[in-house]
C-alpha positions as CSV (number, residue, x, y, z in Angstrom):
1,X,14.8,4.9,5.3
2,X,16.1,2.3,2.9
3,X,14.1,3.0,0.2
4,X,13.9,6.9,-0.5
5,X,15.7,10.0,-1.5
6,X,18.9,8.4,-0.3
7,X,18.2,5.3,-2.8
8,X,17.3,8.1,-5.5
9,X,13.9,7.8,-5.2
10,X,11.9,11.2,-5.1
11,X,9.5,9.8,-2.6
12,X,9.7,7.6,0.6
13,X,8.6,3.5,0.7
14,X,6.3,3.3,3.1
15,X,4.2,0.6,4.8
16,X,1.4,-0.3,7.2
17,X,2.2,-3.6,7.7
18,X,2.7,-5.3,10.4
19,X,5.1,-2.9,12.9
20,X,6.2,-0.7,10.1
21,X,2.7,0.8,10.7
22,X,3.6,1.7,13.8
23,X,5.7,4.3,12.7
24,X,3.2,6.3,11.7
25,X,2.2,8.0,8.8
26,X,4.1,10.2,6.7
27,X,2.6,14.0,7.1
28,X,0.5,15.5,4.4
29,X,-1.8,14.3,1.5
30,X,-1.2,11.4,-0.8
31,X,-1.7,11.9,-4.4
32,X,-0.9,8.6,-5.8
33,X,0.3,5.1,-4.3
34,X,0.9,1.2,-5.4
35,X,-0.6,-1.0,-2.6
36,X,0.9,-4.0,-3.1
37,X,-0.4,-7.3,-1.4
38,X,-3.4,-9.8,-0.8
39,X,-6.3,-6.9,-1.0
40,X,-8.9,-6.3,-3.5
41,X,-9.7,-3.9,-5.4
42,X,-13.4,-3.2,-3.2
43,X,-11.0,-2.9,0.1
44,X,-8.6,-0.4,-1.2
45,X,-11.7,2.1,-2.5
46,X,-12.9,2.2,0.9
47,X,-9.6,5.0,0.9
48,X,-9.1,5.4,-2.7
49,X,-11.1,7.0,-5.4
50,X,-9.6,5.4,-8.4
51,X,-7.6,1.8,-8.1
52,X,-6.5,-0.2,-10.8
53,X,-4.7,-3.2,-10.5
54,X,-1.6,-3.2,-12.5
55,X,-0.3,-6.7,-12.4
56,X,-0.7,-9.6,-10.3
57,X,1.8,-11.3,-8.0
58,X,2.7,-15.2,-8.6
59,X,5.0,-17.7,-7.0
60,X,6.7,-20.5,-8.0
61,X,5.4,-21.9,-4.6
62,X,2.9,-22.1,-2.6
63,X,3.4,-19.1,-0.3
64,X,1.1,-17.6,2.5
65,X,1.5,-14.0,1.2
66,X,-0.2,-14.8,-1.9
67,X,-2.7,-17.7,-1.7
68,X,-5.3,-15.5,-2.2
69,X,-5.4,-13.2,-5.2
70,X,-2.3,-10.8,-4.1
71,X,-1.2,-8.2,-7.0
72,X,0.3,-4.9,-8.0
73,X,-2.7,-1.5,-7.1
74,X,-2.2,1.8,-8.3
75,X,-4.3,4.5,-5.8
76,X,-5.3,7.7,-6.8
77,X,-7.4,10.6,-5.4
78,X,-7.5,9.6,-1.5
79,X,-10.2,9.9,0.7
80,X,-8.0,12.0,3.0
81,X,-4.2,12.7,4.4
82,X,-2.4,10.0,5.7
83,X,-3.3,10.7,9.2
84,X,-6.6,10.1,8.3
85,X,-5.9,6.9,6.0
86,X,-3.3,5.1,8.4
87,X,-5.8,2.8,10.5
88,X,-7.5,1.6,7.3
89,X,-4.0,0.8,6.0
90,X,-2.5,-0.8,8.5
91,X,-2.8,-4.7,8.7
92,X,-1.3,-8.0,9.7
93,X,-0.2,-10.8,8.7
């Protein structure tokens, strides 16, 4: 994993997007996580109890991954492991 322990982060960077979500989810219980894309705040509380956006993401250009409102989401208290929050999470683009 390029972003993790190994990088000197405590915890792994994980995605659902596109074929990273095909590797699966990581095993237990999530306690907190930043989504970070085109969502909104309504979408992410379908597995989140508390979501607050924490910034949002501009371009210089005119880019695909952020023509709608795309920003920075804190998620706390889940709705479930990660086994159970996977197929909500995973998306394409």
């Amino acid at each position: 994993m390029v972003l993790g322990p190994d990088a000197g982060l405590p915890n792994p960077v994980l995605s659902a997007h596109n074929a990273h979500g095909d590797w699966g989810p990581p095993p237990g219980t999530p306690t907190t996580a930043l989504c970070v894309g085109e969502f909104g705040a309504d979408d992410l509380r379908a597995s989140w109890s508390e979501v607050t956006e924490l910034a949002p993401i501009t371009m210089p250009v005119d880019d695909q991954e952020v023509q709608g409102h795309a920003a920075i989401y804190l998620c706390r208290r889940p709705h479930g492991t990660w086994a159970q929050l996977w197929p909500a999470l995973r998306h394409y683009d």
